[in-house]
Structures are given as structure tokens and as C-alpha cells.
Residue, then its C-alpha position, 0 to 999 in steps of 0.5 A: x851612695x849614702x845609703x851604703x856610706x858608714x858616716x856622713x860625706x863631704x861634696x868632695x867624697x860625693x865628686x869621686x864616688x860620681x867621677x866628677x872632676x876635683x874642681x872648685x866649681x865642681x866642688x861648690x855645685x855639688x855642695x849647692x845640691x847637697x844643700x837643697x836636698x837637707x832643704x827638702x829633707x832628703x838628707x841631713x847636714x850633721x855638721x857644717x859640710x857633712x851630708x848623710x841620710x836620716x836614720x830612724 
């Protein structure tokens, strides 16, 4: 999804496009993922909530 994504996601736009339930929890874990993947530089946090892909 963020290889087609025009700018950068917030984890809710990540739980709609997975169909995850708009829960805080669910919220929050898929923020915890996003977070580890920008630690293993998968993705970029543009700003603080913000996840997209590095562009070259």
C-alpha cells in the first residue's frame, strides 16, 4: 500500500486499507509496527505519524 500511496499514511489509513478494526488498540499496534519498521529502514517517518517508503 505505500508503494502506490501518492504521500505519506497515518497507522489509521494503514487499519482501513488492511480492514483492521478503527480501535485504539488496533490503532496503536499498527503504529508499533510502522515504528519498527522506520528502525529497520524500511520506511521513513516524514513526520511525526507519517510513514511512506524512501524514494531515491
Amino acid at each position: 500500500m505505500f508503494a502506490t500511496a501518492d504521500a505519506p499514511l497515518r497507522a489509521r489509513a494503514v487499519c482501513e486499507a488492511r480492514d483492521v478494526g478503527i480501535a485504539p488498540d488496533n490503532i496503536d499496534n499498527v503504529r508499533l509496527k510502522l515504528r519498527r519498521r522506520v528502525e529497520r529502514g524500511i520506511l521513513v517517518a516524514t513526520e511525526q505519524g507519517w510513514f511512506t517508503q524512501p524514494r531515491p
